[in-house]
N, C-alpha and C positions, 0 to 999 in steps of 0.2 A: 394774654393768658390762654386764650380759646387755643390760640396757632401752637405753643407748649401742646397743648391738653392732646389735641390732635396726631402730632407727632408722636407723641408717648401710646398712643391708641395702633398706627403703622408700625412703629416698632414690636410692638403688643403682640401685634397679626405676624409679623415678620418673625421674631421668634418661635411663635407656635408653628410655620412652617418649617423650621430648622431643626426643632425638638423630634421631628416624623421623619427627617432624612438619615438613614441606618449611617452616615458618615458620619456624622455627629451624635449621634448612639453609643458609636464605638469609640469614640475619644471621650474616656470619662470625663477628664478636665476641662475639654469645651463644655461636651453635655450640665457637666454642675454650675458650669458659670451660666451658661443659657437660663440655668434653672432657678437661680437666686435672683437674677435679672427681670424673669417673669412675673418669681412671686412680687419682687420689688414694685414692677409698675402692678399689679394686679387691683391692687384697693384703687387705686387713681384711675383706671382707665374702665373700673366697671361703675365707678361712682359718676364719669364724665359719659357713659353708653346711659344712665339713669338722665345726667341733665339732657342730655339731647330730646330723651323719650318723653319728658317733661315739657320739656318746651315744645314740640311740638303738636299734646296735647292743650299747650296754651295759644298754639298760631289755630290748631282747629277750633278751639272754642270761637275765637277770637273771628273764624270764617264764618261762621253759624250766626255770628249774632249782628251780621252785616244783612243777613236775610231778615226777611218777613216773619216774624215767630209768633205763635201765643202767647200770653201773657206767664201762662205756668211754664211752659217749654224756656221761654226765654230765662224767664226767674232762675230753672236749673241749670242751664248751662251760665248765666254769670254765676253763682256759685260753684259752677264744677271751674269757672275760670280763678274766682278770687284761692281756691282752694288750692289749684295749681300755681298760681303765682306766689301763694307763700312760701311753696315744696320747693320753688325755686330757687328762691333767696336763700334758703337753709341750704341749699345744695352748693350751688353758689361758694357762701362760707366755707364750708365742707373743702370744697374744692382747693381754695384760697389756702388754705390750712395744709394739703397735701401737696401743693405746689412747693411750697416752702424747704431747700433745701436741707436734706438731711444732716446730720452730724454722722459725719462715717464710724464712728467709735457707738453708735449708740446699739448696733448689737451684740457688743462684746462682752464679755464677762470682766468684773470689776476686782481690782483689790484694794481692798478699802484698810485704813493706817488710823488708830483711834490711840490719842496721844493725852494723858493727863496733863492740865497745865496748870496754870494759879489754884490752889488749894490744899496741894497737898494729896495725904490720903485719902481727902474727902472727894479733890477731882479723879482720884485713881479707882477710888471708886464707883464714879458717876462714867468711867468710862468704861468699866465692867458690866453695867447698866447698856450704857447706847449698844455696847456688842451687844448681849441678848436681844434688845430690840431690833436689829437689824439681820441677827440671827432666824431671830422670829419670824422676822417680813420674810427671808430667804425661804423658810417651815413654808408658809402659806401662800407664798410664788412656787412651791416645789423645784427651788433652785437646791445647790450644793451647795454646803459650805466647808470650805477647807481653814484652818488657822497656820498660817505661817512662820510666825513666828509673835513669841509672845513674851512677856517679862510681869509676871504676876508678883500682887505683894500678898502678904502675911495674911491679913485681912479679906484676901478674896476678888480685888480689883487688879489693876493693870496698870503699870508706868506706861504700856505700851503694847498693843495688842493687832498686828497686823495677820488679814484673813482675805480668803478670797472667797467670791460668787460667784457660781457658774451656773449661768439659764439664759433663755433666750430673752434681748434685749436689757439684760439686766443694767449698760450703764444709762442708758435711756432714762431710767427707773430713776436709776441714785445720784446722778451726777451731779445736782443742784446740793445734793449735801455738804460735801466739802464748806467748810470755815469754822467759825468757835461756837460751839454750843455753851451756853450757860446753865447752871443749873442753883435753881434757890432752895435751900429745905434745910431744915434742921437735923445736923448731925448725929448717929446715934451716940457719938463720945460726947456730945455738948448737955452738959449738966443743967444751963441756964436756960434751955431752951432757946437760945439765940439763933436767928437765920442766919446761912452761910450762902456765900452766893462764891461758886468758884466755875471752871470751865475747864473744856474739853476740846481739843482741836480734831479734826473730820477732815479723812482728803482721800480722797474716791476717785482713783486711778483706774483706764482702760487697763484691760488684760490685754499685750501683747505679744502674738509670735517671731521666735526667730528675725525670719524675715524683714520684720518691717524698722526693727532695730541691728544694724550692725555695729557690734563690740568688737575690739582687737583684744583677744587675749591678753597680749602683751602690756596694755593696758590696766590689766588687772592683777592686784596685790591679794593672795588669799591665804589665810589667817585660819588654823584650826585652834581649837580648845575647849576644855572641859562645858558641858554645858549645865548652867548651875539652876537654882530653881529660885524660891521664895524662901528667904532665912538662910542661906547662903548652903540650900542641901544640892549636892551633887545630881542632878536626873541617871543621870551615868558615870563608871570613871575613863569613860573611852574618850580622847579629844572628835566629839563627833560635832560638836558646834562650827560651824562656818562663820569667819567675819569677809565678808568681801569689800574690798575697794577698790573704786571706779578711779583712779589715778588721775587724768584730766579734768574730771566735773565734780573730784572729792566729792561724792556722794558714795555711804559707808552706808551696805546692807547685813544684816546679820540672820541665822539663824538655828534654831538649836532645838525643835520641836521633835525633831523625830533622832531615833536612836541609829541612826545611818548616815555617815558621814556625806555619803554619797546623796541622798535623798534633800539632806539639808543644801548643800549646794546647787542642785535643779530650783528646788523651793527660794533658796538667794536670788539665781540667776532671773528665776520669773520676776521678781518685784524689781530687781534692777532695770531690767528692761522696759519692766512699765515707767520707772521712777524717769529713766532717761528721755521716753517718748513723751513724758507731761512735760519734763522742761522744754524741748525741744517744740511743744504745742503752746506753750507758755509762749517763749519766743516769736512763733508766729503771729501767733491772736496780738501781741502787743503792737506790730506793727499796725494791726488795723483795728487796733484796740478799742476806736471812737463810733466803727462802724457794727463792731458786735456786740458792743454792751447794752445786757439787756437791764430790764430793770428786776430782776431777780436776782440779781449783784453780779458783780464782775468773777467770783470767783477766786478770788483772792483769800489764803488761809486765814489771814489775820483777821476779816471781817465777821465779826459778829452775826449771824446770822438767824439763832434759837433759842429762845429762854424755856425752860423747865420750871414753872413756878409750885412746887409741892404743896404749900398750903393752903392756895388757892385753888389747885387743882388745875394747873389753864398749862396750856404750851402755845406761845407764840413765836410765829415767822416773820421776823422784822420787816424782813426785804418786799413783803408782798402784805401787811398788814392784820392778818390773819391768827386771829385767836381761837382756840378749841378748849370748851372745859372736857376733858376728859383723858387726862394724863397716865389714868393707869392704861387706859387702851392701847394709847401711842406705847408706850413703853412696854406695851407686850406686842408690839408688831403690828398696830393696825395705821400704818400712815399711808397709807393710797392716799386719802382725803388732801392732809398736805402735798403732797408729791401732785397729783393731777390740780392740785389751784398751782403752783409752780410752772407745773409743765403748758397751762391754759395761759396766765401770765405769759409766760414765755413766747409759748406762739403772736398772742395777741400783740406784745412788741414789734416781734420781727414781720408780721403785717402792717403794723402800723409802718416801719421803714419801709416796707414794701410796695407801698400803694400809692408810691406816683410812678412805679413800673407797672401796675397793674393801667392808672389813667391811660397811658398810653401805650397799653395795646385794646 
């Protein structure tokens, strides 16, 4: 680990003399990669410049108390010793945790796909719900939120409601969301008071550019027409709706939000591209499917992941155990709490795989 830590510290010093050479000034594109690369090692190599200065204050105490001391002299420097050997363990950890390789997609911006499923108008409406809540969480990250395309019903919910986030780290944030949220409560159409328990599928896709996805046009079937709303009223009579299809991987994007034919089809093209890059990361991960499953679930749509319990007032996260009574919060945007036991889970797995490469260095 230490030989890692090390390295990443030379590298450290070695960029910061590249960033002062006018040659690499002048080349914006090196200069921005230099620069992303800096800030990337920057938390790890000042938290590993912290354990050094630690432990060294634990090698001098540790010299001090090999001599002849007072009885009070002595006293404080094993305490200034016991005090440092905890900083260290904590550091340590810390450390362990930032080793840990990153997920390249976690500072991208997400587009996230909220789909009614078993219930009807009551899951369409539970998924008009989870939008605001993560709408919310977007308000209070001072992220963007853009809606892509949408298919609202009569009632005020969504068959379907795709949108995107733009801020920094935002998939980092959301990614563990993806699978079926549940939702329990009593309908406002239910006369008898009877609980309804329906659900809502969640799938939180990186944003990606151009580049990292190559389409062949040719590939691609594109479909205009009218784009309609809720109750079957017209938003426009201009064919400005986009249906796009992916020909090889039938995968059919649609969308009809904005009154620009032109606009709608950018808006398509971004989510095809993400849609393409999840299958294709799909694919990978399954090959090594055994060695990345954390236990915050694999990721897979169909897994249940969240129940919404209304009368009770609780929302629990299956995958990680985790009950919270305070459901109206969650559902006005306050899930850090969930999100960081998730992402805490998460790391502590991939340490736990980790630490017979840590035994042995």
């Amino acid at each position: 680990m230490y030989d890692k830590l090390q390295a990443a510290e030379n590298r450290y010093e070695e960029i910061n003399h590249k960033l002062s050479d006018p040659k690499v000034i002048a080349d914006q594109d090196e200069y921005r990669k230099l620069m992303k690369e800096h800030s990337d090692l920057d938390e790890i190599v000042q938290k590993y410049r912290e354990y050094k200065k630690v432990t060294k204050e634990v090698e001098d105490a540790k010299g001090l108390l090999e001599d002849k001391l007072d009885k009070d002299f002595r006293d404080m420097v094993e305490e200034e010793l016991k005090e440092a050997g905890e900083k260290l363990d904590v550091i340590r950890k810390e450390l362990k945790i930032l080793l840990i390789p990153k997920d390249p997609n976690d500072e991208r911006n997400v587009i996230v796909e909220i789909r009614g499923g078993a219930g009807g108008e009551e899951a369409a409406l539970f998924a008009g719900v989870l939008f605001r809540m993560y709408s919310r969480y977007s308000e209070r990250k001072r992220w963007k939120t853009e809606i892509l395309d949408s298919n609202p019903t009569e009632l005020g919910g969504f068959k379907e409601v795709v949108f995107s986030l733009e801020g920094r780290g935002a998939f980092s944030r959301l990614k563990f969301e993806s699978g079926v949220h549940r939702v329990q409560r009593v309908p406002s159409t239910e006369a008898g008071g009877r609980i309804h328990t329906s659900t809502v599928t969640v799938a939180v896709l990186p944003e990606v550019d151009e580049v990292d996805v190559d389409i062949n046009p040719n590939d691609l079937q594109i479909d205009t027409y009218r784009a309609g709303g809720a109750g079957g009223q017209h938003i426009n009579k201009t064919e400005s709706a986009i249906r796009i299809t992916h020909i090889p991987s039938g995968i059919v994007v649609t969308c009809q939000d904005e009154r620009s034919q032109h606009k709608n089809k950018d808006k398509a093209m971004k989510v095809l591209r993400s849609r393409l890059y999840d299958r294709a990361q799909e694919q990978q991960d399954s090959e090594v499917a055994e060695a990345r499953r954390s236990q915050v679930g694999t990721g897979d749509r169909s897994e249940r992941i969240r129940t919404y319990n209304y009368p009770q007032g609780r929302v629990t996260d299956h995958r990680i155990g985790l009950t919270l009574y305070k459901i109206e919060e969650i559902l006005d945007g306050d899930i850090d709490e969930i999100i960081d036991a998730l992402i805490t889970t998460d790391q502590s797995e991939k340490l736990g795989n980790g630490a017979s490469d840590d035994d042995e260095d």
